[in-house]
N, C-alpha and C positions, 0 to 999 in steps of 0.2 A: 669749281663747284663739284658735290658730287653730283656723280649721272644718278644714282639712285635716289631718285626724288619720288615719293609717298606723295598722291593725292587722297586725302581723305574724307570721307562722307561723314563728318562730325555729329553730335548730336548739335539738335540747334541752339543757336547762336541767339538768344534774346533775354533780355533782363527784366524782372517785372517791375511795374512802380511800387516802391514800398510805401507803406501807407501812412508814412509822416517823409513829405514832401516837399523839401523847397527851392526856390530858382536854380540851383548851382547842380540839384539834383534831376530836376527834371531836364535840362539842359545836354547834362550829360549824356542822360541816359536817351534822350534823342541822339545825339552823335555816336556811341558805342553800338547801337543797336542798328545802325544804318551803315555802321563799319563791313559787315559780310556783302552788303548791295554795293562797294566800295565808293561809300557816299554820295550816291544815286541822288540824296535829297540834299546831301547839306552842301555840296559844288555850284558855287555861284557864277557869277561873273569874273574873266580870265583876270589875272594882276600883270601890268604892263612894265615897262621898265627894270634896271639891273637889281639884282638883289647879290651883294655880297656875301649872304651866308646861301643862297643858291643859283649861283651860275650860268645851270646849266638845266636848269628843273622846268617845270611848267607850274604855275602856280594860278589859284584861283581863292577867293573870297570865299572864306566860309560862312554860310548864311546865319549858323547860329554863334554867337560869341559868347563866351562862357563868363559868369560873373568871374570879378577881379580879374580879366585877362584882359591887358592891354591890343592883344589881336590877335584872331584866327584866320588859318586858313587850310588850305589842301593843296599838298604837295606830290606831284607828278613827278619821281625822280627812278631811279633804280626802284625804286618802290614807291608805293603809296600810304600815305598819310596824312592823317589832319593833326595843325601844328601850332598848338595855343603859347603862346608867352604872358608870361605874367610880374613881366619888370627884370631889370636892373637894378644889381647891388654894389654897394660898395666894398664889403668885405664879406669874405666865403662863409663869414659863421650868420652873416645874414641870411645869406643865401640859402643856408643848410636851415637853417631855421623854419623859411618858407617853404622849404623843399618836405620837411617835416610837414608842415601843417597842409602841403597838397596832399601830400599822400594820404595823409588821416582823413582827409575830406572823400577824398576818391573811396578809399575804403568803408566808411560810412556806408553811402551809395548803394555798396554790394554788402551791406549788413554785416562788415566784415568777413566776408564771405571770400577771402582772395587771399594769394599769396606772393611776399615781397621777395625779393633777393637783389641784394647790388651784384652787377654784372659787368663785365668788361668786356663782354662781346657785341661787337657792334660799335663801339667806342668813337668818335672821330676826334680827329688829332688835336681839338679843342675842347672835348668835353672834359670835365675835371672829373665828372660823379655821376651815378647813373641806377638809378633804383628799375626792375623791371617788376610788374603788374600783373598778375592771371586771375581771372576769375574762377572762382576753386566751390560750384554747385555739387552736392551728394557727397559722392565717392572720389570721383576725379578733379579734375580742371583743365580748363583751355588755355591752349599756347598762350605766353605772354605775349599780348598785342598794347600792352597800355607803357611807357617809359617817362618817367622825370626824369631830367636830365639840371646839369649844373653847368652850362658853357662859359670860356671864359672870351667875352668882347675884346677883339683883332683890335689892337693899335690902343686899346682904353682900359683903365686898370679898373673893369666893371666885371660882374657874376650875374651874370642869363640866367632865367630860372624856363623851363620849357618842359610842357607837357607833350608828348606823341601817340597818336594811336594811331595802331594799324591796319590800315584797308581791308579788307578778305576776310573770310569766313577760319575764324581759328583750330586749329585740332583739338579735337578732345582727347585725353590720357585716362585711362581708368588706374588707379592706382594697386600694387598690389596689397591685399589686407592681409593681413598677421593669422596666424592657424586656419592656412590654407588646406585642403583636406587631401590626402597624397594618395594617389591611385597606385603609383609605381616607384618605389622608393629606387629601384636601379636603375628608373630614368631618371629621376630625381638625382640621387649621389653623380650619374656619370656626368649629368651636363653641370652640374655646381662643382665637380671636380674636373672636369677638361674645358671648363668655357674661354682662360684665356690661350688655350692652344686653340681648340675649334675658331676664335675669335684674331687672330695672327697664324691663320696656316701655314705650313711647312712642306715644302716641296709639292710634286702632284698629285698627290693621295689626298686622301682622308685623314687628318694629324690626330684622330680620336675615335673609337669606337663609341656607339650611341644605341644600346642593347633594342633590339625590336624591331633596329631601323638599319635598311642595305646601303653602302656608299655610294654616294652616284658621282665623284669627286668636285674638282676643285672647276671652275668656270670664271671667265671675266665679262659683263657687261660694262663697255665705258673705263672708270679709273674705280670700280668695284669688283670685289672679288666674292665670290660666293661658293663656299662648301658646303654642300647639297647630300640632305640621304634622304631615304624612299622609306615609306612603309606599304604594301600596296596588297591585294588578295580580298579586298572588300567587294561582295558581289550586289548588296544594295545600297542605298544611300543613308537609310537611318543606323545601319549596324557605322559607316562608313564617319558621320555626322556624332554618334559617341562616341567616338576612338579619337575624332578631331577634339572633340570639347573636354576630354579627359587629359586628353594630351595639354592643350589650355593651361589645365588646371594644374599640370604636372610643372612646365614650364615656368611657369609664376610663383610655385613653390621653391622649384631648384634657385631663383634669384632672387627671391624676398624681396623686403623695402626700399633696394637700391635702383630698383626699374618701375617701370609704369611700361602699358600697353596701349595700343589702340586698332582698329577696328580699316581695316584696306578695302577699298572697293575692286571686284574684282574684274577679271574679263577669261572668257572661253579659254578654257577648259576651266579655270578656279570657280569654286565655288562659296568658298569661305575663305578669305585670310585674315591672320591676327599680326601684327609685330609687336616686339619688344625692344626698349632700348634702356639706359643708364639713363634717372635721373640727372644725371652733369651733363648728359650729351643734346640733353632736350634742343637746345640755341647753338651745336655746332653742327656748321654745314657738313661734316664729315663725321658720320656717325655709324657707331656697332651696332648691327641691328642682329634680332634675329624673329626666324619669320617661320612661321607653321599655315600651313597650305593645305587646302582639301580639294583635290581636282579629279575630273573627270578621267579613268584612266583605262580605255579598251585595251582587251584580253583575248589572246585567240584561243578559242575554245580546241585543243585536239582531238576531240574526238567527233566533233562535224564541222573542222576545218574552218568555223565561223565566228568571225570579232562578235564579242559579247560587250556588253557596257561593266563597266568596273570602276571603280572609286581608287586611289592612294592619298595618302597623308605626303608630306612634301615638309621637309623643315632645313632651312638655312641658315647659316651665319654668313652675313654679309658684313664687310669692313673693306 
C-alpha cells in the first residue's frame, strides 16, 4: 500500500430525508448515514458458524434489512461493511437486470444526486460486474462507498446480486469548475506543461522549474517520493494565507476537469493543506498527488540576531 495515506476531515457525511418517503428509502438511508459511526447502530448480534464466501471475517446481524433483500449483515474483514443480498439468478441478463433496477432505486434515494461508474478495482476473483456509487451534493462528492456487485455462486451455475456499503466517514472531492480565474498564467503554463516530469522525477534534482517557487528537491517517505519547492518571505499570516489561496486557485486551473481536490487536516507547523489528484486515481491505492502547504516558517532576523515568525507556501508532487 502506499505509505502516503490522506486522513481527511470531510464535509459531513449525512443525507436528508426527502420528502416523498418509502420503506426501501427510509431504510437506507438509516444504514448510509450510520456508515461514518461504522455501524455503531445497525451491528447486532455476532453470526456464528462457517460462511464460505467469508472465512475468515467476523460477521454480525444487521438489525435493519432492507426491502427485497433476502439478508443483511456487517462484515468485519480487511475492511468494514454492510452486505445486503438480494437473490439468486439463473442467467447474467437477469442478474444485470436487477442490478439495474438497484442501482435506479439507490439513486432515487439521493434525488439522483450521485455518481455511477463500473469499476474493476477491488474486484474479487468471483465478481463478474461491479457498479460503484458516490453521493455527488453541490459542487463535489464523496468517496465511493456504496457498490453492486454481480458474483457468480462457487460450484452452482447461479448470479448473486449484492449490495456493499462502506463503513467510515467518506472524503469529500471538490471538483474543479470550468473558467477558473488565473492569477498567474506562468504558474499556470509551467505546472500544466511539466506535471508529468514534476510527477515521474528524474534523478536528484528538481526535473522542472516552478517560476516563484525555490527547489527544495527530491525526498522519500515509505514507498513515496516527493518533489518539493518552497515559496517563503511572508512576514504575516494574512499576506501569507492570499498567496496560499491564489496559489489554490492557480493550481486547479493549470489541471482543469481531469482532477478534483480536497481539503488535509493539518499538524504543526501546517496551517493549511490542499491536495489534488486525477479523477481515475480517486480508487487507486497508489496515487499522483500533489499538494500545496502553508506552514509556519521562522526566519533569523540579521540584524538583531533573532528568529522571527514567518510563513512559506510548500507545494509537492508526491508519486
Amino acid at each position: 500500500m502506499c505509505t502516503y495515506c490522506l486522513q481527511v476531515a470531510a464535509q459531513d457525511f449525512f443525507v436528508d430525508l426527502p420528502k416523498k418517503k418509502d420503506d426501501f428509502t427510509l431504510d437506507f438511508l438509516s444504514i448510509i448515514n450510520d456508515a461514518p459511526f461504522r455501524f455503531l447502530h445497525l451491528k447486532g448480534k455476532p453470526v456464528t458458524g462457517i460462511d464460505s464466501m467469508h472465512l475468515r471475517a467476523k460477521m454480525y446481524q444487521a438489525k435493519i434489512v432492507l426491502p427485497a433483500a433476502v439478508s443483511g449483515r456487517v462484515i468485519q474483514d480487511s475492511s468494514l461493511y454492510a452486505e445486503y443480498l438480494f437473490g439468486d439468478f439463473t442467467s447474467m441478463e437477469d442478474a444485470e437486470a436487477g442490478m439495474i433496477n438497484l442501482t435506479t432505486r439507490i439513486s432515487k434515494v439521493f434525488n439522483r444526486k450521485v455518481l455511477m461508474r463500473n469499476s474493476e478495482v477491488g474486484m474479487g476473483p468471483n465478481t463478474l460486474k461491479q457498479t460503484r456509487i458516490a453521493w455527488s451534493p453541490n459542487s463535489g462528492f464523496f468517496h465511493y462507498n456504496m457498490t453492486v456487485l454481480i458474483n457468480r455462486v462457487i460450484h452452482k451455475e447461479l448470479y448473486r446480486l449484492e449490495l456493499r456499503i462502506d463503513g467510515g466517514k467518506p472524503r469529500y472531492y471538490n471538483r474543479v469548475m470550468r473558467n477558473e480565474p488565473i492569477g498567474s498564467f506562468v504558474l499556470v503554463n509551467s505546472i500544466r506543461n511539466n506535471l508529468s516530469v514534476l510527477q515521474d522525477g528524474y534523478g536528484s534534482g528538481c526535473p522542472a522549474e516552478v517560476p516563484s517557487f525555490d527547489c527544495k528537491g527530491i525526498t522519500m517517505r515509505g514507498d513515496t517520493t516527493f518533489v518539493t519547492y518552497m515559496k517563503s518571505g511572508f512576514d504575516d499570516f494574512p499576506n501569507a494565507k492570499t498567496e496560499f489561496d491564489a496559489s489554490v486557485t492557480n493550481i486547479r486551473t493549470s489541471l482543469g476537469g481531469e482532477y478534483v481536490y480536497y481539503t488535509i487536516p493539518c499538524k504543526s507547523p501546517q496551517l493549511k493543506c490542499t491536495a489534488f489528484i486525477s479523477y481515475d486515481d480517486i480508487e487507486r491505492t497508489k496515487r499522483k498527488t500533489i499538494l500545496i502547504t502553508l506552514v509556519e516558517h521562522p526566519q533569523a532576523d540579521q540584524a538583531t540576531q533573532q528568529v522571527k515568525k514567518g510563513y512559506a507556501l510548500e507545494l509537492s508532487f508526491a508519486y
